[in-house]
MDAnalysis code that builds the backbone (N, CA, C; Angstrom):
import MDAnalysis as mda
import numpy as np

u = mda.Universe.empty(600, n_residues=200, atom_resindex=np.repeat(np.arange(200), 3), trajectory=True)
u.add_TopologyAttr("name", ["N", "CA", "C"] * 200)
u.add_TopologyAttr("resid", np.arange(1, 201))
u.add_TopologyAttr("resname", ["UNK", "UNK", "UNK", "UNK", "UNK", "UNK", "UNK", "UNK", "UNK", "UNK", "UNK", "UNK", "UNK", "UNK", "UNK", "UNK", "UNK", "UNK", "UNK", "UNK", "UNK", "UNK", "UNK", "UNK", "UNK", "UNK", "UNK", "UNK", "UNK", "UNK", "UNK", "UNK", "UNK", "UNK", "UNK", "UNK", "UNK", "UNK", "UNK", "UNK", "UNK", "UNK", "UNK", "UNK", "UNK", "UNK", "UNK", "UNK", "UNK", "UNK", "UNK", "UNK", "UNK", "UNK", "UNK", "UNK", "UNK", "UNK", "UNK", "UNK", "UNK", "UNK", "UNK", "UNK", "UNK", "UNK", "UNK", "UNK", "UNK", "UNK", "UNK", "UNK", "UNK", "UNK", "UNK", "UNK", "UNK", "UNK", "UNK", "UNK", "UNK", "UNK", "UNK", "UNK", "UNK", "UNK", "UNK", "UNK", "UNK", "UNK", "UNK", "UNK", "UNK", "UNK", "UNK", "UNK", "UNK", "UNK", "UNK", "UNK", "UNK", "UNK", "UNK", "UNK", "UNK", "UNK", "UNK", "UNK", "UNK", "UNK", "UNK", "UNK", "UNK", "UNK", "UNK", "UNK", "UNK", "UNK", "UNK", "UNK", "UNK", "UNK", "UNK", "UNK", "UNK", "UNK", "UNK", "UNK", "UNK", "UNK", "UNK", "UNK", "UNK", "UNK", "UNK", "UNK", "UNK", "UNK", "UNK", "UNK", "UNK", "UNK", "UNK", "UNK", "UNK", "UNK", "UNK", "UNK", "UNK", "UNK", "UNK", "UNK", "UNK", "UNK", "UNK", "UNK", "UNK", "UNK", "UNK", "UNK", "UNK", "UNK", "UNK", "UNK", "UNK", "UNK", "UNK", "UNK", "UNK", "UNK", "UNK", "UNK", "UNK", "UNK", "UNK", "UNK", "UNK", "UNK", "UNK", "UNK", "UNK", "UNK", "UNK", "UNK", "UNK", "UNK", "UNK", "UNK", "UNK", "UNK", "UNK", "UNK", "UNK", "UNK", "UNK", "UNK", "UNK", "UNK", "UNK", "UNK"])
u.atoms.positions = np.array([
    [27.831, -14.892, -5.499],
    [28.789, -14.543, -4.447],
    [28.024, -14.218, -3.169],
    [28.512, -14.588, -2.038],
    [28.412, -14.191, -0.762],
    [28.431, -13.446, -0.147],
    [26.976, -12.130, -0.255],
    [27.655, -10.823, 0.082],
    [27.410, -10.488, 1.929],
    [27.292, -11.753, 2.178],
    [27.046, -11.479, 3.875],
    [25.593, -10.665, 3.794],
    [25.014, -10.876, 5.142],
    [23.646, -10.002, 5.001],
    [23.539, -8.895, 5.533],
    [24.825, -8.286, 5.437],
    [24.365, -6.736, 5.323],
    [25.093, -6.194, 4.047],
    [25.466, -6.858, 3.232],
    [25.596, -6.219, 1.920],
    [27.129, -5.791, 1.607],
    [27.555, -5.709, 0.387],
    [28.937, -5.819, -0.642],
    [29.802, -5.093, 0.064],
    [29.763, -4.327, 1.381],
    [30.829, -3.631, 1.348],
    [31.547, -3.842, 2.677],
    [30.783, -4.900, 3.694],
    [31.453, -5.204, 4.144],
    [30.853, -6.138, 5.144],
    [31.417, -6.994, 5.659],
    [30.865, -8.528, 5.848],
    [30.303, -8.825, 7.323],
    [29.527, -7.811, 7.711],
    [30.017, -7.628, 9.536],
    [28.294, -9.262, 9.872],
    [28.736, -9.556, 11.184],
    [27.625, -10.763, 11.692],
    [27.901, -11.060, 12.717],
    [26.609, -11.616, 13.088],
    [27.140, -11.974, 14.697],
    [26.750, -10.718, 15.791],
    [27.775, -10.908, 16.788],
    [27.396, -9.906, 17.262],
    [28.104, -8.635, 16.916],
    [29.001, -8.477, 15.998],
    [29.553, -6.829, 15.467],
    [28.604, -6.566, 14.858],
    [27.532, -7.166, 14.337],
    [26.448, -6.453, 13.252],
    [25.684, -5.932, 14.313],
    [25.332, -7.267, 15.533],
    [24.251, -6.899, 16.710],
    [24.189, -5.419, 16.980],
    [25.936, -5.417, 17.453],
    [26.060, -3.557, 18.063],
    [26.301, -2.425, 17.514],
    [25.979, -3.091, 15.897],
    [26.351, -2.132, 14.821],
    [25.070, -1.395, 14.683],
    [23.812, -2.437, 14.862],
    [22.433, -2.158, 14.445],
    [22.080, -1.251, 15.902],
    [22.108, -1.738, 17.466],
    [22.092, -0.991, 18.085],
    [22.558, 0.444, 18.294],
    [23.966, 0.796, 18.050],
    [24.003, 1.694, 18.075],
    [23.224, 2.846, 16.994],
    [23.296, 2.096, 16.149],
    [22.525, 3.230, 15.032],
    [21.058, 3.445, 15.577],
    [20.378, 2.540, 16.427],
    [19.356, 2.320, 16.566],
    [19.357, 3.758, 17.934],
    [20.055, 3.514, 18.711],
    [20.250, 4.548, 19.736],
    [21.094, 5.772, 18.937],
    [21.432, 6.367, 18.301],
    [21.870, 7.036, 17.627],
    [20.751, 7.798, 16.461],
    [20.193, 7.119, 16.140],
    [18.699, 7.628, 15.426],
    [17.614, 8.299, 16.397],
    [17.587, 7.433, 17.897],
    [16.591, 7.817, 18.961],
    [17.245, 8.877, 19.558],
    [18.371, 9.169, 19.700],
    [18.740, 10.627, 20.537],
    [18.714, 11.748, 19.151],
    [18.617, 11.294, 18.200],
    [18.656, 11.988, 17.182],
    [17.572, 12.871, 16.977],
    [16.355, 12.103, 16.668],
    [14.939, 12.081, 16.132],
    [14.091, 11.461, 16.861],
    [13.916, 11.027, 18.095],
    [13.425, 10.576, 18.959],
    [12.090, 9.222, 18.791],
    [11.694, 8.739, 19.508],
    [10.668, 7.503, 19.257],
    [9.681, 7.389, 18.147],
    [9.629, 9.170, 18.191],
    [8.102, 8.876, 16.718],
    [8.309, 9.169, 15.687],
    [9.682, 9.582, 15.483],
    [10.261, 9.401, 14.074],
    [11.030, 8.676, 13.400],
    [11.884, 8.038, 14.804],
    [12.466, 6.921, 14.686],
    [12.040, 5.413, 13.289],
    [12.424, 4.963, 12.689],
    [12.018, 3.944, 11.703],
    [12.853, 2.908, 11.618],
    [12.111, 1.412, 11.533],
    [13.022, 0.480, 10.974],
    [14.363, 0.784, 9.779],
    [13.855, 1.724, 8.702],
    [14.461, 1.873, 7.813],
    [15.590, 2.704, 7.954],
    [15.217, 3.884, 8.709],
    [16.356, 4.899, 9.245],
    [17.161, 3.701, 9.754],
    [17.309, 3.162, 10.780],
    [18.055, 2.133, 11.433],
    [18.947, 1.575, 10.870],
    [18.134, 1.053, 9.779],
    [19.166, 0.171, 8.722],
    [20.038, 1.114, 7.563],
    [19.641, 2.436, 7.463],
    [20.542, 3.359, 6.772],
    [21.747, 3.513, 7.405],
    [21.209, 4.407, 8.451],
    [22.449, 4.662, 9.467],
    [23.270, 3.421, 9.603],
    [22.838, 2.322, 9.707],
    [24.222, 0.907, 9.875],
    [24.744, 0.712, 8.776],
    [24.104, 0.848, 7.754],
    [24.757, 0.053, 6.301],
    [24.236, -0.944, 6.073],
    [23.214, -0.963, 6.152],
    [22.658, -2.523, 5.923],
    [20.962, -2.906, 5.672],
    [20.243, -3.584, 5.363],
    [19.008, -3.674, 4.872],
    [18.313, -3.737, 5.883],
    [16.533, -3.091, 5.414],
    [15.810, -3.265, 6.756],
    [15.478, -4.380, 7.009],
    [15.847, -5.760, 6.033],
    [15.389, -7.252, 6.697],
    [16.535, -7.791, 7.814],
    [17.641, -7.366, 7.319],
    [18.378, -7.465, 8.482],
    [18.095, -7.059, 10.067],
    [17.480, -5.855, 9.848],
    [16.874, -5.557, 11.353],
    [15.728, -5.851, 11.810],
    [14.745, -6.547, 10.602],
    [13.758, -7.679, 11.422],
    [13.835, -8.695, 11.459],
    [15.010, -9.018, 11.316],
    [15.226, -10.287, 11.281],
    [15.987, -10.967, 12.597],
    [16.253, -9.517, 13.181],
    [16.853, -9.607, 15.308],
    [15.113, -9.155, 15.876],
    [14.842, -7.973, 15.206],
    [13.423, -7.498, 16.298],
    [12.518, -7.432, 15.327],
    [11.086, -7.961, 15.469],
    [9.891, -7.491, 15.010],
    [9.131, -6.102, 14.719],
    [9.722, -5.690, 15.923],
    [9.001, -4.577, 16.203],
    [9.893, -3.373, 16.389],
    [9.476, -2.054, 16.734],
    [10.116, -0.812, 16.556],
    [10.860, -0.819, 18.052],
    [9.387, -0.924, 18.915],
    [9.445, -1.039, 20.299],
    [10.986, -2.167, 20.521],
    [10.669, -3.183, 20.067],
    [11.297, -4.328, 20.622],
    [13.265, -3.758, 20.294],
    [13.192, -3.198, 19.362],
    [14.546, -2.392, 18.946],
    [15.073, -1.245, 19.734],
    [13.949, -0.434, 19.785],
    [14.296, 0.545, 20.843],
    [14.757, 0.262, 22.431],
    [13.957, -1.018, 22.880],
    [13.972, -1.541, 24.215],
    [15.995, -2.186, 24.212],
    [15.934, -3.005, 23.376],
    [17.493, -3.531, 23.210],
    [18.286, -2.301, 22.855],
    [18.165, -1.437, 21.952],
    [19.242, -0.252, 21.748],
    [19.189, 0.408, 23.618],
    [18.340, 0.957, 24.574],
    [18.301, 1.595, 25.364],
    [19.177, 0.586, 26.334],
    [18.907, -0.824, 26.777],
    [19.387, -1.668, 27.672],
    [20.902, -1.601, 26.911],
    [21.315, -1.691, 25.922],
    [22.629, -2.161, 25.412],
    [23.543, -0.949, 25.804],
    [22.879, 0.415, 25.399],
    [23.634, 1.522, 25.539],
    [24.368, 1.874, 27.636],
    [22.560, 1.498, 28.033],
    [23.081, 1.144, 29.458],
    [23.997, 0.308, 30.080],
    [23.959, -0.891, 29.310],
    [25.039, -2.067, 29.956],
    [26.225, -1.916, 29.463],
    [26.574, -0.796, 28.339],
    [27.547, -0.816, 28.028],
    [28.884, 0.250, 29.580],
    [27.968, 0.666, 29.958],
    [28.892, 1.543, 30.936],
    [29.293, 0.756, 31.869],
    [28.744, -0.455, 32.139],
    [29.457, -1.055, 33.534],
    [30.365, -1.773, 33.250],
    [31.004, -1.858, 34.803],
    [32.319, -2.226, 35.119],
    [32.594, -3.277, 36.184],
    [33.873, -3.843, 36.522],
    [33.864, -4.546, 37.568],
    [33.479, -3.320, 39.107],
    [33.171, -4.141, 40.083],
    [32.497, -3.138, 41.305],
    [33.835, -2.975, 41.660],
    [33.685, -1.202, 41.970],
    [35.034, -0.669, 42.145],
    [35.364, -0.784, 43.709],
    [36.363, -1.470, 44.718],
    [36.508, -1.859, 45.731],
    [37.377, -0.209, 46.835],
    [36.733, 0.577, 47.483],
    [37.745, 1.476, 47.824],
    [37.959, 1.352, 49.118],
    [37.692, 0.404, 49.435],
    [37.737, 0.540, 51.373],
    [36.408, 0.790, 51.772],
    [35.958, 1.498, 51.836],
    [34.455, 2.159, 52.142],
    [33.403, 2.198, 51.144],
    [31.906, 2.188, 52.087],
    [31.042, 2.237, 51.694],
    [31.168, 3.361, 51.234],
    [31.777, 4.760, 51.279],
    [30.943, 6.050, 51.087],
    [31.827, 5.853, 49.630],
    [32.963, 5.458, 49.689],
    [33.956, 5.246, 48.358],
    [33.409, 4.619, 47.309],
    [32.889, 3.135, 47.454],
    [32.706, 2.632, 46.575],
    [31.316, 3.250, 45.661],
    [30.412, 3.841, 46.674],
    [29.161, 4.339, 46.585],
    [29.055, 5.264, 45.207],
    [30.165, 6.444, 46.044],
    [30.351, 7.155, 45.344],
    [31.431, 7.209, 43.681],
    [31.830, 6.192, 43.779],
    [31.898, 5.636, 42.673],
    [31.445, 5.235, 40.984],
    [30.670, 4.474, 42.085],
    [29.376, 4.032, 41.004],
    [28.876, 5.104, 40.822],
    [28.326, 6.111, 41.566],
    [27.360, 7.612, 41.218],
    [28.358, 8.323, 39.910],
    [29.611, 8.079, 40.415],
    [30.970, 8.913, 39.261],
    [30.723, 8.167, 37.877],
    [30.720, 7.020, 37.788],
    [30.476, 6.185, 36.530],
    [29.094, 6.619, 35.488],
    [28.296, 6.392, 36.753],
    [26.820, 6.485, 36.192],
    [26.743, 8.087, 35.837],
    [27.234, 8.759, 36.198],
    [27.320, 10.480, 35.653],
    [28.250, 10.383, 34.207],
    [28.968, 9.599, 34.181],
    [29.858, 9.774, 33.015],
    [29.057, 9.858, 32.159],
    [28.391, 7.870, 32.297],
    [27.706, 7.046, 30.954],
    [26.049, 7.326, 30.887],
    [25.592, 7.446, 32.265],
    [23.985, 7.468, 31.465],
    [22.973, 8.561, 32.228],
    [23.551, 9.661, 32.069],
    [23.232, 10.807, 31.953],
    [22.265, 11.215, 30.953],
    [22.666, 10.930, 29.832],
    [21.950, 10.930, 28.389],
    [21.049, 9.847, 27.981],
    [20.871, 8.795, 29.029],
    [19.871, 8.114, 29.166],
    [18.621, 8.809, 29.826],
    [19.202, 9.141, 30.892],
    [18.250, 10.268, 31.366],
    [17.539, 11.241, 30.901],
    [18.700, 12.048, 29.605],
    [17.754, 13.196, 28.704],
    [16.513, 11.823, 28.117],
    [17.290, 11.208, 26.958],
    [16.363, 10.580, 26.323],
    [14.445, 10.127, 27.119],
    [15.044, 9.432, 28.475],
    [13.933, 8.999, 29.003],
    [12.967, 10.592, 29.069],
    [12.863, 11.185, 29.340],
    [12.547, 12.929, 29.457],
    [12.597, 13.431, 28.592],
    [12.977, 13.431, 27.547],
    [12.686, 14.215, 25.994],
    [12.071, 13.508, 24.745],
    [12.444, 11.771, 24.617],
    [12.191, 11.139, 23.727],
    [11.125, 9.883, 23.646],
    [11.281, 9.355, 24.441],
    [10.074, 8.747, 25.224],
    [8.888, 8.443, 25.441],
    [8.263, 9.501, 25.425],
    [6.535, 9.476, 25.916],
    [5.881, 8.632, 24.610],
    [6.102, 8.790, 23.768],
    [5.397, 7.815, 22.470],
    [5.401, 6.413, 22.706],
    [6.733, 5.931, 22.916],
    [7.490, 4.574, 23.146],
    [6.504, 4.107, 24.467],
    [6.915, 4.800, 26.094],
    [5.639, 4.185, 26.961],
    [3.897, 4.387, 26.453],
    [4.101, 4.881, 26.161],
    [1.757, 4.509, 25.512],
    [2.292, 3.484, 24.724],
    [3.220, 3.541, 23.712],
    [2.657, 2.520, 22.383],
    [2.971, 1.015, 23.188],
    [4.063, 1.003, 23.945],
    [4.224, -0.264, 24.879],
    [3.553, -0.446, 25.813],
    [3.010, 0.242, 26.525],
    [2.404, -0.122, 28.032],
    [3.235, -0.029, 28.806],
    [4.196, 0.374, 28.672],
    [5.438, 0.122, 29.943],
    [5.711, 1.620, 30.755],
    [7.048, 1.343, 31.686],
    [6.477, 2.495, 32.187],
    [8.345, 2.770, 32.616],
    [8.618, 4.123, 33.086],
    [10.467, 3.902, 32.710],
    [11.096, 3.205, 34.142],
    [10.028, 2.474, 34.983],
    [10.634, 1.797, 35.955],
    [11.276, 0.316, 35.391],
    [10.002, 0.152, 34.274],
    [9.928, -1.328, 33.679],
    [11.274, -1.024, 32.206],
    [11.637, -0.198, 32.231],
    [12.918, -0.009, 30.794],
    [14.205, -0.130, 32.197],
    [14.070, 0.688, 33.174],
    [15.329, 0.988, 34.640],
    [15.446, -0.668, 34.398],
    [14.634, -1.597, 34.430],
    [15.039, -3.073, 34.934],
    [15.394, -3.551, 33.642],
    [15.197, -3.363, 32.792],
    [16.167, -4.135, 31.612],
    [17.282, -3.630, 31.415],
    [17.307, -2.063, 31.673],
    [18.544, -1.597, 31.652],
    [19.841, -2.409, 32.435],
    [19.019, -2.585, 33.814],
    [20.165, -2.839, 34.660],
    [20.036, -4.608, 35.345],
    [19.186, -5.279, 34.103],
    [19.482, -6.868, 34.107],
    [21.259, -7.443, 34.371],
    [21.145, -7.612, 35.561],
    [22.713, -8.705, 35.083],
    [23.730, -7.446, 35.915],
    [23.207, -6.148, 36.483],
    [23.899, -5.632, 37.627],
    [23.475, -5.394, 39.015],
    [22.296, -5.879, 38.893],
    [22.123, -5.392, 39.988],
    [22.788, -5.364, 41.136],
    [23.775, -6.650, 41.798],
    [24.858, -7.161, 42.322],
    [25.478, -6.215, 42.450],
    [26.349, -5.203, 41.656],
    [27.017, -4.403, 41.929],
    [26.734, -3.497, 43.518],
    [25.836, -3.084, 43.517],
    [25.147, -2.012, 44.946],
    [24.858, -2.741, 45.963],
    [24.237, -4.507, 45.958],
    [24.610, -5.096, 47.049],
    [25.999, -5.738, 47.371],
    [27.050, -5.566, 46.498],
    [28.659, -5.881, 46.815],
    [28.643, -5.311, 47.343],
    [28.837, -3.995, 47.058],
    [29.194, -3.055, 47.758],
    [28.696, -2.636, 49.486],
    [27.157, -3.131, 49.869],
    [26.938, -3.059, 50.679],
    [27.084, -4.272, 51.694],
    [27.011, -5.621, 51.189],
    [28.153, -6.846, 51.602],
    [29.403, -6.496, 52.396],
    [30.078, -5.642, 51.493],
    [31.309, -5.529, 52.138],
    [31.580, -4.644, 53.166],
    [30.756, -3.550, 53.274],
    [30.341, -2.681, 54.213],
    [29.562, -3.329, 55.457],
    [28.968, -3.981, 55.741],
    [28.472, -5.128, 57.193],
    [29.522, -5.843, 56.853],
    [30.900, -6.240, 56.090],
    [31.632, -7.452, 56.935],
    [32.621, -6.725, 57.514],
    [33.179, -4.681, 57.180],
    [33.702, -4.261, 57.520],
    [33.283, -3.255, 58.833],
    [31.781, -3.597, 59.286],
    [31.618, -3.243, 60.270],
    [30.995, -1.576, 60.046],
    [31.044, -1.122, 58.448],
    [29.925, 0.083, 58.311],
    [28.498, -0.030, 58.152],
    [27.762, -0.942, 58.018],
    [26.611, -1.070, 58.294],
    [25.637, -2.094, 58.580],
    [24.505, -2.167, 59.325],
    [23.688, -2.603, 59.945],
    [23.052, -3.625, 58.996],
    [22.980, -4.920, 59.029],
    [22.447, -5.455, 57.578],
    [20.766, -5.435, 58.125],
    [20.225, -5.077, 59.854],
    [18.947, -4.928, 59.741],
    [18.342, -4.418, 59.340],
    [19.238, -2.744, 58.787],
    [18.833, -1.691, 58.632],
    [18.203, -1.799, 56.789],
    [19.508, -3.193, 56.065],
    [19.755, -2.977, 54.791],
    [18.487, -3.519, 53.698],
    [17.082, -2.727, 53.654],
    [16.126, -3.166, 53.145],
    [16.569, -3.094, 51.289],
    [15.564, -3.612, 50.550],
    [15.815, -3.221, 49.702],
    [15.375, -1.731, 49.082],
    [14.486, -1.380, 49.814],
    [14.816, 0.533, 49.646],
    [15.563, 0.983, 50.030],
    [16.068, 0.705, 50.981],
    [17.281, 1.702, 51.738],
    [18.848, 1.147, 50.490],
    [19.285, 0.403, 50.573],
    [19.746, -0.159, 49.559],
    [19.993, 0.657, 47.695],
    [18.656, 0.674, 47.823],
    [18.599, 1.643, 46.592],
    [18.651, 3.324, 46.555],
    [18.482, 3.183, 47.940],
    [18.117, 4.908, 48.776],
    [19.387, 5.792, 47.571],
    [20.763, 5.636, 47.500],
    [21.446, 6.686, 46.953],
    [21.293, 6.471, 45.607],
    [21.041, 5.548, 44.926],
    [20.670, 5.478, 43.644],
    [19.364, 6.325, 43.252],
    [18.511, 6.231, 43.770],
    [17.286, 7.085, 43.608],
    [17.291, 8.340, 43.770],
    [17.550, 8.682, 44.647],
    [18.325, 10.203, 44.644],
    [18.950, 10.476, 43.669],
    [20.135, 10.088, 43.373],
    [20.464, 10.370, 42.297],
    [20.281, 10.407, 41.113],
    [19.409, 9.362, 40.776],
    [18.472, 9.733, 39.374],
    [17.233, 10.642, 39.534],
    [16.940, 10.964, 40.482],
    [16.050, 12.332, 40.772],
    [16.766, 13.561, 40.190],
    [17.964, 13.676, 40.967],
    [19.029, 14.819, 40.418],
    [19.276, 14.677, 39.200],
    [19.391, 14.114, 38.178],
    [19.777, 13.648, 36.833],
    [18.297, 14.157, 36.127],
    [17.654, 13.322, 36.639],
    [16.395, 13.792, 35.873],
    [15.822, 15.083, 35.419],
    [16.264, 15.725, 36.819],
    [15.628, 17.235, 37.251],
    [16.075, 18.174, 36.346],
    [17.611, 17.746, 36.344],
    [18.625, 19.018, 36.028],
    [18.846, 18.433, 34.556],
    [18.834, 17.178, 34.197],
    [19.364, 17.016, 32.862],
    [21.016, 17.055, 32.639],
    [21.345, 17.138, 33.864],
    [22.653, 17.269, 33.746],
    [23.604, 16.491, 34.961],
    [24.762, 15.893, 34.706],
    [25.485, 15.493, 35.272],
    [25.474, 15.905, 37.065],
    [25.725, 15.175, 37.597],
    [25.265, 15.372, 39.026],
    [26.595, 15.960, 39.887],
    [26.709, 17.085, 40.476],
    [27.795, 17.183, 40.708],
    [28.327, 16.479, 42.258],
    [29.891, 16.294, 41.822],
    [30.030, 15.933, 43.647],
    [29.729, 15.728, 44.749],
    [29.831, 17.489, 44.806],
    [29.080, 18.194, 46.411],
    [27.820, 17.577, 46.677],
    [27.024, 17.335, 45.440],
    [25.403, 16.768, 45.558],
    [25.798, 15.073, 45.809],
    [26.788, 14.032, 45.361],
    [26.671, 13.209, 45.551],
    [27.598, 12.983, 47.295],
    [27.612, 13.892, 47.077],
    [28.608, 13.930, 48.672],
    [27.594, 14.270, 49.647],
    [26.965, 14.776, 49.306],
    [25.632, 15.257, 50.293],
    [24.377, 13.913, 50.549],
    [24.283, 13.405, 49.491],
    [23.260, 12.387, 49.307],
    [24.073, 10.893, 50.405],
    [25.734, 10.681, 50.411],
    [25.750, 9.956, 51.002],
    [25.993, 10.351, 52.510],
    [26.629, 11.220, 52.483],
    [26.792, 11.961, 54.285],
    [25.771, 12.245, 54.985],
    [24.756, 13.150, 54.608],
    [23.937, 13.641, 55.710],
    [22.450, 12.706, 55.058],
    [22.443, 12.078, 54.407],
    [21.258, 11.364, 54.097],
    [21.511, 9.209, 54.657],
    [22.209, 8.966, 53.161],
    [22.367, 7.513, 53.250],
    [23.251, 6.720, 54.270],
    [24.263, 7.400, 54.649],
    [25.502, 6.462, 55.185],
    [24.685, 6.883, 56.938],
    [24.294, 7.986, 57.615],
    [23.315, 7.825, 58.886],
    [22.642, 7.027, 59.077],
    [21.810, 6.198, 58.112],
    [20.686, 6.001, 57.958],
    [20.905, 4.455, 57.812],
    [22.290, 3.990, 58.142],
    [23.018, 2.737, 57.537],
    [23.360, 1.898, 58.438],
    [24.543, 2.981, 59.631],
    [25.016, 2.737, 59.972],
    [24.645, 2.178, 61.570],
    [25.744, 0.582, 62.100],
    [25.090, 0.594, 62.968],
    [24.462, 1.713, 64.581],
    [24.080, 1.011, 65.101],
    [23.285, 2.286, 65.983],
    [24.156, 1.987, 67.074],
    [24.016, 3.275, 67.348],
    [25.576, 4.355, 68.677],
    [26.796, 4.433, 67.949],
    [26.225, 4.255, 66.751],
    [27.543, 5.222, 65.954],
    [27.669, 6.538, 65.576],
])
């Protein structure tokens, strides 16, 4: 009989097994973090054998890297349209406080094993995380120069990233959700000046 390859009790493949194995995989790492983390734990927590989970990743690393990007991509959304740059901005900052906040603990509590044993570094995990959005923060600033809020000379790709960075500074620092007033501050008296065209 055909017990599917994760075993008699229930037939999951494809990609429901994919995000079955991920989550357990991120679910073990906020748990018990990178250096206790195991192929085998992985495959407990899902229900399913540890050939099954080398049989997507080789490696521990290579599992951890897909559980962290998956958990990240799971929070996005279509780019939320509010009229304004400071709206839509602040938006995305509202989202990203919801969902990956706790990306943030992890990178800062769980971590340090995972960059030595990889070589990598959490700028190089930030870009897999956010493969396939980046678009979102230049929509948003697109639509802001066709509505006449900002300067596209001004619009480097640091400046661009300017309220995002900030804000994962604040996340980082505090470990905790970023409040309002702070994301209200980061775009008023910092980013949206700094944007907008000049003799405004």
């Amino acid at each position: 009989m055909d017990l599917g390859e994760d075993g008699p009790k229930r037939r999951r493949r494809g990609v429901e097994l994919e995000e079955a194995l991920l989550q357990a995989a991120w679910d073990e790492l906020v748990a018990k973090g990178y250096a206790h983390l195991t192929m085998e734990s992985v495959a407990e927590r899902a229900g399913t054998s540890k050939p099954v989970v080398y049989r997507r990743w080789q490696t521990k690393g290579e599992l951890v890297t897909a559980a962290i990007a998956h958990t990240g991509r799971s929070a996005f959304r279509e780019m939320p349209d509010t009229g304004s740059l400071r709206g839509d901005i602040l938006e995305l900052m509202r989202e990203t406080n919801k969902a990956r906040v706790g990306l943030a603990a992890v990178f800062m509590v769980h971590l340090d094993n995972y960059f030595e044993e990889s070589g990598s570094t959490p700028a190089d995990l930030r870009q897999v995380i956010l493969a396939g959005s980046e678009g979102r923060i230049d929509e948003a600033f697109r639509r802001a120069v066709e509505r006449g809020e900002a300067d596209p000379a001004k619009l480097t790709p640091r400046m661009v990233d300017l309220a995002g960075t900030l804000f994962r500074h604040e996340a980082l620092m505090t470990l905790r959700p970023v409040p309002d007033s702070v994301m209200e501050e980061i775009l008023d008296t910092i980013v949206l000046p700094l944007v907008r065209p000049s003799g405004e």
